[in-house]
N, C-alpha and C positions, 0 to 999 in steps of 0.2 A: 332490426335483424331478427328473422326467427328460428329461434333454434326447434329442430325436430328431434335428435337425440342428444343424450347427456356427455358425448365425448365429440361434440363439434364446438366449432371457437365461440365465444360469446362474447356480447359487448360488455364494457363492464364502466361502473359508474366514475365520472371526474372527482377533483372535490368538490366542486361547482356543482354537483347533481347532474352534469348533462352526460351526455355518452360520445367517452373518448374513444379513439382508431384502436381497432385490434390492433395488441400488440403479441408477440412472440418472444419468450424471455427462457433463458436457462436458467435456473438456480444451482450454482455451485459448492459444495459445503467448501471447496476451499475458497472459496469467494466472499465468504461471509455467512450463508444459510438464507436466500430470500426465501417470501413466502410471499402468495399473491391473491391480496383482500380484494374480495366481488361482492359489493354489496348489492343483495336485491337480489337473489338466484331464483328463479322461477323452475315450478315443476317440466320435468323435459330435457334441462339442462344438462351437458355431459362434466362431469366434475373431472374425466379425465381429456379434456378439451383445454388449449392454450387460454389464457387469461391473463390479465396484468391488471396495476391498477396503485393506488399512491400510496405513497408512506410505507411502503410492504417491508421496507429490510425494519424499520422501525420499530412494526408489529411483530415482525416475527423475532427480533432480538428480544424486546419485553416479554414474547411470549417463552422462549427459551431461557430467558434468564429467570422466570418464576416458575417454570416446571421443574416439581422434584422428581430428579432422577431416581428411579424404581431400582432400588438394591437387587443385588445377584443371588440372593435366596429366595427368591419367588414373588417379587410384585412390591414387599414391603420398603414404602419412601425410606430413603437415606437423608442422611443431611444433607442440607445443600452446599454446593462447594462450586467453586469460581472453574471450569474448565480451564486446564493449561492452555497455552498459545498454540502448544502443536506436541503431538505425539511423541513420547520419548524416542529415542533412535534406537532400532533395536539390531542387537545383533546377528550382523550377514549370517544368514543359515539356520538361525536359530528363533527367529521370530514366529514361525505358525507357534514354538510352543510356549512362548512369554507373552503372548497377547490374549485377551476374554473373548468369550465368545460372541457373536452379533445375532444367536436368534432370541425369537420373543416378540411382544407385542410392541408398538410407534404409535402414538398419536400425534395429527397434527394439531395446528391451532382450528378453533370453533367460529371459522370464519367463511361464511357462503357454504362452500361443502367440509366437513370436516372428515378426514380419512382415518380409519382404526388401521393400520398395515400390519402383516404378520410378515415374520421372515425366519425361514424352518432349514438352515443351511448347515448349521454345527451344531453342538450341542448331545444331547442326549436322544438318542436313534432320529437323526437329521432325516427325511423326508425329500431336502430336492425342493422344495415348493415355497410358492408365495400365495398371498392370500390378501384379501378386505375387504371393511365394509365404508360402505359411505353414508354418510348423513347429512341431510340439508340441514343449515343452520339458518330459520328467517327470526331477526328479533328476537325474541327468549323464546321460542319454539325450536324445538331438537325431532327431526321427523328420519329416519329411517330411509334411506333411498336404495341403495343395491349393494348386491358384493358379486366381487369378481375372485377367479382363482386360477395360477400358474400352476399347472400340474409338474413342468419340466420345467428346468434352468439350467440356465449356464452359468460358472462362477469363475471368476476370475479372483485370482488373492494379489495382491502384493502387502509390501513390507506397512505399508499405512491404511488402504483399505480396501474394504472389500467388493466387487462391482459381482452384481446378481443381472441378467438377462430372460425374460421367457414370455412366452404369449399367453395371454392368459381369456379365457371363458368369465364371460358377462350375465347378467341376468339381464342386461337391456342392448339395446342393441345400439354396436359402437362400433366404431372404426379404426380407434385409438385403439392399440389390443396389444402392442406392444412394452413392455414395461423395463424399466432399468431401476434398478434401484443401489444406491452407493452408501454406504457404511463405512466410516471412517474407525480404524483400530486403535484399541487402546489397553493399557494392561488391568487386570482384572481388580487392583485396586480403587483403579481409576472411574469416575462417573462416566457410562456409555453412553456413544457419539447420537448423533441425530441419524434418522437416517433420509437420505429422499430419494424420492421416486420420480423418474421423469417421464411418461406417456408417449407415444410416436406409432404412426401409422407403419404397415408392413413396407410401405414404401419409403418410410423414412422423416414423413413431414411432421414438424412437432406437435405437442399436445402440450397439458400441461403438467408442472411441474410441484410435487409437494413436500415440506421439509418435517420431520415428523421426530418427535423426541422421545426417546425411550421412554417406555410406559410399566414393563413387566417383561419375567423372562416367563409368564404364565401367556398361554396365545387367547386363551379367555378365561374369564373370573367366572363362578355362577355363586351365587347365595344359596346357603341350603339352612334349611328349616328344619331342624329335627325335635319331634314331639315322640311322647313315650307312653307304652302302656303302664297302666300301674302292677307292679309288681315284675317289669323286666327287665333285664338288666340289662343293657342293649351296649353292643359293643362297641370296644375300644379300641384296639388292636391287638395283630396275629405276628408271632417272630414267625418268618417262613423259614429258618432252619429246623422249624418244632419236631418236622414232620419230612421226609425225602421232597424233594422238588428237581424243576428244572434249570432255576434262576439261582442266583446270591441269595443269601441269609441274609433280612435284613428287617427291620419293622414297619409294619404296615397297616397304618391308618385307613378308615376311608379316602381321607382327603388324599393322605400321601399316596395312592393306590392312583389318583386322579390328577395327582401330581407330575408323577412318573411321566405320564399321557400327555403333559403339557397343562392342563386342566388346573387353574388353583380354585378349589371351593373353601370359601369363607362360611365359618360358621356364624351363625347371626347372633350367637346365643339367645336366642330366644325360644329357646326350647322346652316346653312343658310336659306333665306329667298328664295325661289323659286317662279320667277313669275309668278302668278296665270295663269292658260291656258285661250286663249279666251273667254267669256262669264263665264269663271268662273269653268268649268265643265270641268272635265278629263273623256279620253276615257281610253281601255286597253292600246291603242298600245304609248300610249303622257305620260303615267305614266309609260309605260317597260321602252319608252327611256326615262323617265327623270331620274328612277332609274339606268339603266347603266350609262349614262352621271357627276349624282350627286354623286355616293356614293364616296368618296375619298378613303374609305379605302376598298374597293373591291377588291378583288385577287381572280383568279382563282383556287383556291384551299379551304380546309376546314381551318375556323379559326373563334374564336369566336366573329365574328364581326356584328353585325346588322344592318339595314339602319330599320327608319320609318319615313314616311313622314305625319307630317300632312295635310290634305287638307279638302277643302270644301264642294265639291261635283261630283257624277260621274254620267256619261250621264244614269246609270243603274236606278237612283232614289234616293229616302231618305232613301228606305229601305236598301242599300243597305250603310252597315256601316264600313266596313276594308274588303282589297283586299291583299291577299298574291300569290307575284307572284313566279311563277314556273317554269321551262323552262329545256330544258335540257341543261347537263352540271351541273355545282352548285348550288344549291338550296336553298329553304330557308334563302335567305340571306336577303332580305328586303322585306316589308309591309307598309302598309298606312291605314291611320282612317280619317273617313269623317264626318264632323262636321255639316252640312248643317242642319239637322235635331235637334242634341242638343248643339248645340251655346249661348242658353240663359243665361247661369250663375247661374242659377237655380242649388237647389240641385240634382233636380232628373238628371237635362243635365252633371251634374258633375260626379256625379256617371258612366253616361252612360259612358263619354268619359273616366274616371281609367278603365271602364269594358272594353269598345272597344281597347282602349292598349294595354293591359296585355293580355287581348285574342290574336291581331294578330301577336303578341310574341312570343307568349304560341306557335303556328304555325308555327313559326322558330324553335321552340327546337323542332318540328317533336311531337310537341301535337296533336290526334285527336280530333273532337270532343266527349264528352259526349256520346251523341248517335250513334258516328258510333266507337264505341270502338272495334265492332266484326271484323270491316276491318284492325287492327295493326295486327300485326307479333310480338308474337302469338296473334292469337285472343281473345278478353275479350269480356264478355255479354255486349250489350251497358248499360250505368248507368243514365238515363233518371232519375233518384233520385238523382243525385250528386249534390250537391251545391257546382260548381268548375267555375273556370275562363273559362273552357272551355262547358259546357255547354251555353243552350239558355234560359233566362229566359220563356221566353213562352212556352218552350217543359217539362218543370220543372215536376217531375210526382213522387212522395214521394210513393205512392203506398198505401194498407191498405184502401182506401177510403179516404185517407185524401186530403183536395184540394187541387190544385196544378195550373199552369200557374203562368205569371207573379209575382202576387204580394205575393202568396204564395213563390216564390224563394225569393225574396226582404229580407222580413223578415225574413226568417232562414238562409241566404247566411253571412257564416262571413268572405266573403273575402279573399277566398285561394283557395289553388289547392288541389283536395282530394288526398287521403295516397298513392294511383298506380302513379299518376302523379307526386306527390313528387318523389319517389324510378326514377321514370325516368327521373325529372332534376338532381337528385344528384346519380345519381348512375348507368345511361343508359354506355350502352356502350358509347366512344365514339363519331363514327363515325355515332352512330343512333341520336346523340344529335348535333353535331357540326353544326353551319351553313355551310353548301356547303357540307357537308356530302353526307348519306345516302338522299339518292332523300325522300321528302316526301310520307312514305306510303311504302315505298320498300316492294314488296311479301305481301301488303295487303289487305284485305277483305273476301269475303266469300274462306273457304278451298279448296284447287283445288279440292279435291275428289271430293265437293259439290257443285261445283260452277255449275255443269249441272244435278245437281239429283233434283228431284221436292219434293214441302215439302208434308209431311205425311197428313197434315190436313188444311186446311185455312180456315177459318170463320174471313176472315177481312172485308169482301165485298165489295174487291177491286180489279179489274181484271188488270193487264198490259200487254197492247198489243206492240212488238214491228217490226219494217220493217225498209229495208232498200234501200236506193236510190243512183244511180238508178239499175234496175234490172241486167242490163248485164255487171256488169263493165270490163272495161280490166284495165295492170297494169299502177298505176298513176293516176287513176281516185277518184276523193275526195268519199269518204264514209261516206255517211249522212244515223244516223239513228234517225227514226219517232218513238217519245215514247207518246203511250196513255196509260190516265187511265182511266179505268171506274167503276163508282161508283154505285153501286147493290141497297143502301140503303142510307137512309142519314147519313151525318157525313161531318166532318170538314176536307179536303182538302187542299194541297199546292196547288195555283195559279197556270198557264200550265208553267208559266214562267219559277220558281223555279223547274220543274221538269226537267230544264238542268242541267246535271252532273255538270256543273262549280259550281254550288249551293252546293252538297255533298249530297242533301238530293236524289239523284239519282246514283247510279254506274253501271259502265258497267264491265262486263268480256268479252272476249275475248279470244278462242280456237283457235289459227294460226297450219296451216298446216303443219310447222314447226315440232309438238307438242308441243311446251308451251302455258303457261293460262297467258294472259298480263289483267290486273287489269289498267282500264282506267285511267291515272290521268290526267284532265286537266291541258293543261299548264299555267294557271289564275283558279286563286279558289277565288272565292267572298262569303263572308261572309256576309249574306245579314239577317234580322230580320223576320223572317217565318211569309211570308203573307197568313193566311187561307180562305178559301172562302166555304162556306157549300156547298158539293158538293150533286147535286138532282138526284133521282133515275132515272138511265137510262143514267146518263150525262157522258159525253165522254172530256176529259180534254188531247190536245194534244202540243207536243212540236217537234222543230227537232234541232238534234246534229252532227255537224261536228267533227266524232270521229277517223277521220284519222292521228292523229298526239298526241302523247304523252311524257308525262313531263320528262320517265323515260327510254323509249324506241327508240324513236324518231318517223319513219315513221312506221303505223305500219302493215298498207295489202303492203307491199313489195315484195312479194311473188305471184306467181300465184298459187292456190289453193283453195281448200274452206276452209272459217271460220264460224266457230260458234260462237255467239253473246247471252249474256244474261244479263239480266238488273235486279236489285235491285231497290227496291223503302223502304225507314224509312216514314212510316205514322207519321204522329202529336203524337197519343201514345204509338209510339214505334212498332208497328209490321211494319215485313219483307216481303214486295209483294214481290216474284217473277214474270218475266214474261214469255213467252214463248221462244224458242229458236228460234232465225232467222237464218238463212242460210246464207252467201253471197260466188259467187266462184269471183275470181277474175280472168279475160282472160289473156294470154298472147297478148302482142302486135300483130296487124295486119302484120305492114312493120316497114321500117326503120324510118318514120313519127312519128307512133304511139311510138315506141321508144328513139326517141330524146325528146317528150313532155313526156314522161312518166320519163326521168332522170330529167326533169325541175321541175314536177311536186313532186317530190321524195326527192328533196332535204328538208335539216333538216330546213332550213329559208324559202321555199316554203309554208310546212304547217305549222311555225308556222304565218305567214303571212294571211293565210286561217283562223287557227284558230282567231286571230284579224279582221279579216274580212276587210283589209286592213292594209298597216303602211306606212305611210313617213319615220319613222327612219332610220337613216344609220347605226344602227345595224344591220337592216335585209334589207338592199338595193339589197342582192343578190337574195334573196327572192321577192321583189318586181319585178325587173328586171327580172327574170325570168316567172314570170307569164306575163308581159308586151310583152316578147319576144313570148310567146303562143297566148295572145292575137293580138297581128299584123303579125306574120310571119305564126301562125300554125290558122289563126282567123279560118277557116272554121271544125278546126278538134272539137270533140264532149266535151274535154275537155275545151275548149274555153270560156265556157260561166262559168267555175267554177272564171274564171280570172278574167271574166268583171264584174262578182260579185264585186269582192273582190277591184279591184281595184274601181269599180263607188260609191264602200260604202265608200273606203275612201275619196274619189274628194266629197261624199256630206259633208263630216264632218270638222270642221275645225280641225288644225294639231298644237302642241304646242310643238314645238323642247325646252329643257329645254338644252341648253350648259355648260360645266362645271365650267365657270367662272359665274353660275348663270344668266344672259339673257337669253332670250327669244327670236325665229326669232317662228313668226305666218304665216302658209299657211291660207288662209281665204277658204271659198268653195267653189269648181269651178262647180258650180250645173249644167252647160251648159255639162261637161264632163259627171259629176255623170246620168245629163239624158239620155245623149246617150249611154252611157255602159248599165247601169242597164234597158234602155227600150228595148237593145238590148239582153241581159239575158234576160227579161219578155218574151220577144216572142219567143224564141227559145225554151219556157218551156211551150207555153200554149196548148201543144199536153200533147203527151205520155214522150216524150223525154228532157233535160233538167233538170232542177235543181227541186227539192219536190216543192209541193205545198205549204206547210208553210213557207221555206226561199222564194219564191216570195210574199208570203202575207208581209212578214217580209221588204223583201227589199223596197215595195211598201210604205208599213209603213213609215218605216226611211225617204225616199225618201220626202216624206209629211210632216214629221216633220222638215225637214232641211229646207226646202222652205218656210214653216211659219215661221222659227225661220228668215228667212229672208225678210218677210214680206211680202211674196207673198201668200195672203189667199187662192186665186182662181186656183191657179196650185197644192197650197194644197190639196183644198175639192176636183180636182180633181183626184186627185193620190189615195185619200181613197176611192170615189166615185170607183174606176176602181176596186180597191182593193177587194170592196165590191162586186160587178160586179162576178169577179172572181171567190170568193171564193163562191157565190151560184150558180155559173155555175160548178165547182168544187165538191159540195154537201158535203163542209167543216160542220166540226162538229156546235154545236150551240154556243158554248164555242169561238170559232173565229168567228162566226158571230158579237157577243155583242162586242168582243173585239174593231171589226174593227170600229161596230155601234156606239160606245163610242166617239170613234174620230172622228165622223163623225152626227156630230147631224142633223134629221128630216133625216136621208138615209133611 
């Protein structure tokens, strides 16, 4: 017999080894509890398909009778205790309030298919919902098959137990879609009941049936990793009576914060103290590696395991409060919170750092933000009104007229994830939840249809203009694009800084020649606290992104061909700029030169190299060495000067190798290198030719800042001095004028 999906009947083995008649069997918990062993499950199989098979009440009493039942405080085994015969009798009328509640996590037995079930019907903000995942079990191999989810249910109660009804959405395709699941009542001293689930077509025909023993009232566990900067104090927990709110007084842990959500995160303790980097301050590329280096329990594959690392501070500012890193290959698996800013001990520094936590968390289980909810799969209006872990307090906007920013969220915020982002910790698919999963964001953002149709009406008075550098590229060549805004009218603006995509408050699409629409994600998302600046009528507020390289795709003008380019912009309340559509073609290589730098420059650690704007790590040492190998063998070819970039940005900065016995080895700055790359870039761009205008104002910048930080004031002023030079020979906007002016006082 061959099965084509995993919810049609299957044969299943004798004890003899041969293959007995389908049979069709109910399992009753007041019948006893069966369970029904299939040995041999082959991929294809539907685990919610009818099956029988011998010895089943057998296995499944042994297996019942050696599972500890998971106590009523979140996950941890109780002793074990003999179940009674049958449920006490409880009093007419009085029973919904002398019995425990039935939600929480079910495991069945590890036999043929093993089912994780959730059931989300009472309890603490109940949902309505069912949920699971399934897992082949062949031999001592445990593999991962599908999960399915009941968004509605029906519930019926009586006096002994509880019957759950609803259809539920597959990730394969089944027929079986119907689900009942029975829970038998018991009072809250009591070890809770099994519960099972029977399968059945919308027509009624059966499926199969699983008996599953309380497991946790947590609907998933995740392991979290916490390592430390040295010298921080990285917190503990926040009383939210400290301070006005919108919820109860009460104490809040990270965990218990993820508790609340259903969520129990274990700490592994294995949490170490990581040498603070030079001067104190993390770059991207000294935090990627010290995450690859530290996490211990990393794997290359999806598992619920998280890294966060406390620290101090990053070279990006104060504003700039947790970093979730992204990369291709697995994702989502570690983050970090920066403490530089609210260290004091203070209530409001406490609150911030349970908020900054929970949020860069919330980002591993493939949270958006708040406001960019229209970018998930499928897309949701964004909720600029939610009082959630994952909004921004300052973008806070309740609507009706009523006020809103900061301290208005303060006070109404009680400290949870609103009711869409519950249903997707406890009920997402899988693989869209799992750290290493589903890439953050997978097929998100504006709808393809729409991602190049222009909106009906705008009255924001916000024009986005964007371009790309440089003009002619051929293949291999980095793809920098130039995003302006400009502002019609007054109003409240993000800074030009924040308007780089690694911020969120900007997106890019992507039309490849291909045919597909790739949805930019950068490979580093910084979580930074939206710095507004009143922007004045006529003013021009510009930024440039290196958007060659992405989190989920890898390299992405691979191709010769033209692309279509279009950018988003999330204003402060809430409206959607569009910009216009750019063009770029990409050449094909010259000769056999252009060729060999165009494979260097292609590779997957090439840009993400680009994207850091250098690394020391020997993570991406092939990536370094490869731009190294352009820069001295191909120096003359046009791609050249994207190298001396990248590398003379890294020789200014110092490098903090984190090793996984916790040391530290520090590169200091070799500014003698950093001047002759990056002045050797400078010139090669103050034509037509070369690198944008903003990344040389930018490298110029940096280039100033590292030499002061080394105490050299006078090679500083005049690096800014040139800067400035430039950029009014340039007839850069006003907006990088003041910038440069800033750093550079009486220019």
């Amino acid at each position: 017999m061959t099965i084509t999906e995993p919810n049609a009947g299957v044969p299943v083995l004798g004890l003899d080894g041969g293959i007995d008649t389908e049979v069709h069997v109910l399992a009753e918990v007041q019948a006893g509890g069966y369970a029904f062993e299939s040995a041999g499950f082959a991929p294809g199989m539907d685990p919610s398909a009818p099956r029988a098979g011998a010895a089943t009440m057998e296995t499944t009493a042994a297996y019942m009778a050696t599972a500890e039942p998971a106590a009523r405080d979140g996950g941890r085994a109780a002793p074990q205790a003999a179940p009674p015969a049958a449920p006490p009798t409880p009093v007419p009328g009085v029973f919904a309030t002398r019995l425990g509640t039935v939600s929480g996590r079910y495991r069945s037995p590890a036999i043929g298919f093993q089912l994780e079930l959730r059931v989300d019907v009472d309890g603490s903000r109940p949902l309505g919902r069912l949920s699971g995942d399934y897992y082949s079990v062949v031999g001592g191999t445990t593999t991962y098959y599908g999960s399915w989810t009941v968004d509605a249910v029906t519930v019926t109660r009586t006096p002994t137990k509880i019957i759950i009804v609803g259809t539920a959405r597959t990730t394969w395709l089944s027929t079986y879609t119907v689900a009942t699941v029975t829970v038998g009542r018991r009072s809250p001293s009591q070890p809770s009941a099994p519960a099972t689930i029977t399968w059945s077509t919308p027509s009624g025909a059966q499926g199969a049936t699983y008996v599953c023993a309380f497991a946790s009232s947590a609907y998933r566990t995740v392991e979290l990793e916490q390592d430390f900067d040295q010298g921080v104090t990285a917190f503990n927990s926040y009383d939210t009576s400290s301070l006005p709110s919108g919820g109860p007084g009460r104490l809040l842990t990270v965990g218990a914060a993820y508790r609340e959500a259903g969520i129990q995160m274990l700490d592994t303790g294995a949490g170490n103290v990581v040498p603070a980097p030079a001067g104190g301050v993390w770059t991207d590329d000294s935090l990627h590696h010290a995450m690859e280096a530290h996490f211990s329990r990393w794997a290359d594959r999806p598992q619920f395991k998280a890294w966060l690392l406390h620290a101090n501070a990053h070279e990006f500012g104060t504003d700039l409060r947790g970093i979730m890193f992204d990369r291709k290959g697995p994702q989502r698996q570690g983050c970090a919170s920066f403490y530089q800013r609210i260290s004091s001990g203070s209530a409001v520094d406490l609150r911030n750092q349970l908020y900054v936590n929970v949020h860069e968390l919330g980002h591993c289980f493939n949270l958006f933000h708040s406001f960019h909810k229209s970018h998930m799969t499928p897309p949701m209006p964004n909720r600029l009104d939610a009082l959630s872990w994952m909004n921004y307090p300052r973008n806070y906007e309740p609507g009706s007229g009523a006020p809103g920013g900061e301290a208005a969220f303060w006070e109404a915020f009680p400290f949870q994830f609103d009711d869409l982002e519950l249903a997707h910790l406890r009920h997402g698919f899988r693989d869209a939840i799992v750290m290493g999963g589903n890439p953050f964001g997978t097929d998100a953002a504006l709808k393809v249809a729409d991602a190049f149709s222009d909106p009906v009406l705008d009255r924001s008075g916000l024009r986005l203009r964007i371009s790309t550098s440089p003009e002619r590229p051929i293949l291999g060549t980095p793809v920098v694009l130039t995003i302006e805004l400009a502002v019609d009218r007054q109003q409240f603006v993000h800074r030009p800084e924040q308007l780089h995509p690694k911020y969120g408050f900007v997106e890019v699409v992507i039309g490849r020649p291909r045919g597909d629409v790739v949805v930019h994600r950068p490979p580093v998302r910084h979580c930074a606290v939206p710095d507004l600046v009143p922007g004045g009528r006529e003013q021009v507020y510009p930024v440039s992104a290196y958007i060659g390289y992405d989190a989920v795709v890898g390299q992405i003008f691979e191709d010769v061909g033209t692309y279509r380019i279009r950018v988003s912009y999330v204003a402060p309340e809430g409206t959607i700029v569009l910009s216009n559509i750019a063009k770029v073609r990409i050449g094909g290589p010259h000769d056999d030169r252009d060729e060999r730098v165009a494979d260097l420059m292609l590779k997957d650690q090439t840009g993400m190299v680009l994207t850091l704007l250098g690394s020391d790590s020997g993570y991406l040492r092939e990536g370094t060495e490869a731009l190294r190998t352009i820069q001295t063998e191909y120096a003359d070819h046009s791609n050249a000067v994207y190298a001396r970039l990248a590398l003379g940005m890294s020789a200014a900065r110092l490098f903090t190798g984190v090793r996984p016995d916790g040391s530290v080895g520090i590169r200091n700055r070799n500014l003698q290198e950093a001047d002759t790359l990056l002045r050797e870039a400078v010139d090669a761009s103050r034509g037509t030719e070369g690198l944008d205008d903003l990344t040389v104002f930018q490298a110029l910048a940096y280039l100033a800042n590292q030499h002061a930080a080394e105490d050299d004031q006078f090679g500083a002023r005049s690096l800014r001095q040139e800067a400035l030079g430039l950029a009014r020979e340039k007839n850069a906007p006003a907006a990088v004028l003041e910038s440069i002016q800033t750093e550079t006082p009486g220019a």
